[in-house]
N, C-alpha and C positions, 0 to 999 in steps of 0.2 A: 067319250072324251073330246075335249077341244082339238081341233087340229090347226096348225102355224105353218106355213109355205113362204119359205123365202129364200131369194138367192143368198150365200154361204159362200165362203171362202174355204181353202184347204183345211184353216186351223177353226172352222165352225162356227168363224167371228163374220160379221154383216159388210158386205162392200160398198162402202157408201161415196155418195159426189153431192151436190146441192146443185139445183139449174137457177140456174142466174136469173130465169122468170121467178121462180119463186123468190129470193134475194130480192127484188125488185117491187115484189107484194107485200112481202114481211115487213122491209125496211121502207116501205114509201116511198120510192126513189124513182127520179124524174128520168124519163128515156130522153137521150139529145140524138142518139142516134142508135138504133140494131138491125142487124143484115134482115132479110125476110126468109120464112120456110130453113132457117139453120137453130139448131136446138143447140145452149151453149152451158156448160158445166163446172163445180170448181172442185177439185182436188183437193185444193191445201188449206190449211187453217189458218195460213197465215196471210197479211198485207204484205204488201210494200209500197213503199213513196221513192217514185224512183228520180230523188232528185241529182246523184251519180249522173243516169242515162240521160235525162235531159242537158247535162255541163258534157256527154259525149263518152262518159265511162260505160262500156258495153262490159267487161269482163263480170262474171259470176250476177249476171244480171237472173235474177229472181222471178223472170216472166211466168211462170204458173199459176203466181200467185195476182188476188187483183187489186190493180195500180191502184192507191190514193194520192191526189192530185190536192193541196192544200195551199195555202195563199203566202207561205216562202217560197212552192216550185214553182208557183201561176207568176208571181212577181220576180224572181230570174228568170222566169224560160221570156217573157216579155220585152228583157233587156237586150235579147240576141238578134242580130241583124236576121233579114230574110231567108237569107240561103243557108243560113248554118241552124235556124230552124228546121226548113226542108229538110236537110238532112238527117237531123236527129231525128226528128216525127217520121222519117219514112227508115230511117233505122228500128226506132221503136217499133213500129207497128208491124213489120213486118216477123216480130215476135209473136207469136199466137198467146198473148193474154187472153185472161179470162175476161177482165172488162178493165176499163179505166172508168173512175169515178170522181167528180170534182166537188170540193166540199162547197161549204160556208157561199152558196147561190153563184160563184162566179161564173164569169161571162165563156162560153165554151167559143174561141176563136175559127173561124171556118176552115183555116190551116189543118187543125187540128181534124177536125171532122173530114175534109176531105182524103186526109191518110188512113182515116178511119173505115171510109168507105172503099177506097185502094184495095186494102187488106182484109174487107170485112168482121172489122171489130166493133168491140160494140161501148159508147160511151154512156156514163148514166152521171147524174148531176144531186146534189143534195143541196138543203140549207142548213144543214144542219153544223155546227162548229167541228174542225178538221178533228181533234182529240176525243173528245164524244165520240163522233162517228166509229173512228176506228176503234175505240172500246166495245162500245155496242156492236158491231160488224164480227170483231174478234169474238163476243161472246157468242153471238149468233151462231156462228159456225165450228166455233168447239162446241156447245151443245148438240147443234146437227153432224157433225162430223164427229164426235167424242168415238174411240171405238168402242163397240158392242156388239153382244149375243142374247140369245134367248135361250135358255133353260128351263128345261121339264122341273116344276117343284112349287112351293106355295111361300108367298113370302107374307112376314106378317110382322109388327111393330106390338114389340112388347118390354113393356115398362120402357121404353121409346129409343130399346134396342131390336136393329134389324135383322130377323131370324129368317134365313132361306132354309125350308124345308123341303130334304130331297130324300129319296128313295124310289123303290119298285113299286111300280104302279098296283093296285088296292092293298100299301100297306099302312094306308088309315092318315094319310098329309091332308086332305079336304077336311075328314073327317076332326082331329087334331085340330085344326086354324078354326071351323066352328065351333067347339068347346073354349078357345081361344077366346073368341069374339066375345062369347057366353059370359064369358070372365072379365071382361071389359075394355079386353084389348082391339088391334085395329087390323083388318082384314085390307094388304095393298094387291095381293096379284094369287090368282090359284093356276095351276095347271100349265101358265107358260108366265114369264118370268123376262122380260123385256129389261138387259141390263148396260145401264152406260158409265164407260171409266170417264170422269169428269177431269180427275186428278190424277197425278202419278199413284197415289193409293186410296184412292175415294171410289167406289161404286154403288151407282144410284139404280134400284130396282123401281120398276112400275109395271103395271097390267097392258098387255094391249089394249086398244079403245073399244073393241067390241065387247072384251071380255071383263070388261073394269066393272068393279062392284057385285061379278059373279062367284058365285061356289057351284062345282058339279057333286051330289052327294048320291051315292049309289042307293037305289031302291027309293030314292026322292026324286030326282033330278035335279034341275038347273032351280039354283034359289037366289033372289036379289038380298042381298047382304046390307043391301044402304035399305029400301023396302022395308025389311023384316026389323034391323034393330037400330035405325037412322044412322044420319052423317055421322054422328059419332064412331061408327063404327068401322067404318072406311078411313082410308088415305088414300090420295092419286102415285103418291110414289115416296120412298123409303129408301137412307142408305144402307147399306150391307154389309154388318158387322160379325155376323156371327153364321155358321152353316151347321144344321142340325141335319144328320144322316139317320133317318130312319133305317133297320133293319130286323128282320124278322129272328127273334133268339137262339140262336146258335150251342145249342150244350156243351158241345166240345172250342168254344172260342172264346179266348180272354178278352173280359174287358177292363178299362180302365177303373180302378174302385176306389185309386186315391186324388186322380185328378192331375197327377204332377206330368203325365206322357200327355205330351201336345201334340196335335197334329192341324194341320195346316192341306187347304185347298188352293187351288189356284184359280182364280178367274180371272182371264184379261190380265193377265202377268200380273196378277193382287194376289198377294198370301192371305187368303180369310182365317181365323181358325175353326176350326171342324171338331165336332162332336158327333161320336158314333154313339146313339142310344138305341137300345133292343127292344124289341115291342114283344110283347105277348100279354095273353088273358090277365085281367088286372092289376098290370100297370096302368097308371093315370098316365100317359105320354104328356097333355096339354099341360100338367102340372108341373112333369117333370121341365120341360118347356120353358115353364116361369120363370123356377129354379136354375136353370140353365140361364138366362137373361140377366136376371139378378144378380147370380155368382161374375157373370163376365162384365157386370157391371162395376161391382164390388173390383175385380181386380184393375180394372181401370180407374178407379181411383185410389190403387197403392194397396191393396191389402188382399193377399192371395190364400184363401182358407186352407191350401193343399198344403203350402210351403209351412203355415202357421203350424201345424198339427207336425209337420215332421219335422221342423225344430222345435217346439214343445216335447216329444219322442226324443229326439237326440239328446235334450240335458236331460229327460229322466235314466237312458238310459247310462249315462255319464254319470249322473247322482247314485247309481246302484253301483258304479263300480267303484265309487270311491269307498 
């Protein structure tokens, strides 16, 4: 089997920060000034423009986050005498921001850089328009900060709903997403399961990058899924509508036969809903599969087979008692 190594937090979710070299590659973004040999990181998802701190409001100043600097703050802080700059910029700075960034090309004043160096912070420069920017910055970093985990299970797109397949290891999930593929559908991730909440209830599945467009199949081994039956048959990544729990048949355990008891997973504080189906000797699982995709497909568009049959049931049995 694949093996995944990575630092975890208590609750099994990924500790992330983004280093501002990288920010600075992604984004294209011009260096005006950074300390030497100091690694610098961002925590929060969010900006600020702190044009408050520049007029001298310090209270609930949002320093974690990194400053955007745009051409209404460049054009007040300009209007302020000498000394009552010094003092704000050496107010400022001696906040431990992540970085100050100045949009739309302007001029970085040597005032500024020199507090900048005081306190060893670090300035970066754009030309890009102040609004843009912080769009694109903000999306930047909820994608890289979004929280997420990785999950033992096989995820796959079918009829272009996203089915997380989990259970006990050889209880036929590789096996299943091949037969899958066979049938026409799209192979995103097998064995580890790379997941990010984008949304308050949206979660996007993908493969690691090593393991992308792999299946591991016992008594075969490792097989190229893009190779074998092309791009067609792949996706880099899938949202996560649906969790199919594989489990080995049970004699003495009820299952659902009409469909109406719902049950519900949780990942990354997201209610998925969950289907427990039983495996043994000829059941078709991938079919069942289909059936399962379609049905939760069917009910998202308003029409729920389970609830239809037991009131169709309820007036017949209401018809016999009259």
């Amino acid at each position: 089997m694949f093996t995944i190594i990575s630092e975890r937090d208590n609750n099994m979710n990924f500790i992330d920060k983004v280093s501002i070299k990288e920010i600075i590659k992604d984004l294209e973004l011009e260096v005006v000034y950074m300390p030497d040999n100091k690694e610098y990181y961002v925590y929060s998802q969010d900006v600020n423009r702190p044009g408050l701190q520049y007029a001298g409001y310090f209270e609930h100043f949002a320093y974690d986050r990194i400053q955007i600097i745009g051409r209404a703050e460049y054009n007040y802080f300009s209007y302020l005498d000498a000394e009552r700059r010094e003092n704000v910029l050496d107010k400022l700075f001696s906040y431990e921001i992540p970085a100050l960034i100045v949009t739309r090309g302007l001029e970085v004043n040597s005032d500024v850089i020199k507090y900048a160096k005081k306190y060893g912070r670090i300035i970066l420069s754009t030309k890009r328009n102040t609004t843009r920017f912080i769009n694109r910055l903000s999306n930047y970093l909820d994608d890289r900060m979004a929280p997420h985990t990785t999950l033992h299970g096989v995820l796959v797109d079918v009829y272009g709903i996203g089915v997380l397949i989990k259970g006990e290891s050889s209880i036929g999930k590789s096996e299943t997403a091949l037969e899958l593929v066979q049938r026409g559908h799209r192979l995103v991730a097998d064995d580890a399961v790379e997941i990010r909440r984008l949304d308050e209830s949206v979660l996007l599945g993908q493969s690691p990058e090593l393991l992308r467009h792999f299946l591991e199949i016992r008594g075969i081994g490792i097989i190229d899924v893009r190779s074998l039956y092309g791009a067609g048959a792949v996706k880099n990544s899938k949202t996560i509508d649906l969790v199919v729990h594989l489990e080995a048949w049970n004699e003495d355990k009820y299952y659902d036969r009409l469909g109406l008891d719902k049950e519900f997973e949780e990942i990354l504080e997201v209610s998925v809903e969950k289907l427990v189906v039983p495996v043994k000797p000829g059941r078709n699982t991938a079919m069942i599969i289909e059936v399962a995709a379609m049905n939760f497909r069917q009910k998202g568009m308003g029409y729920d087979a389970a609830q239809e049959f037991t009131k169709k049931l309820s007036q017949l049995i209401d018809t016999k008692k009259c």
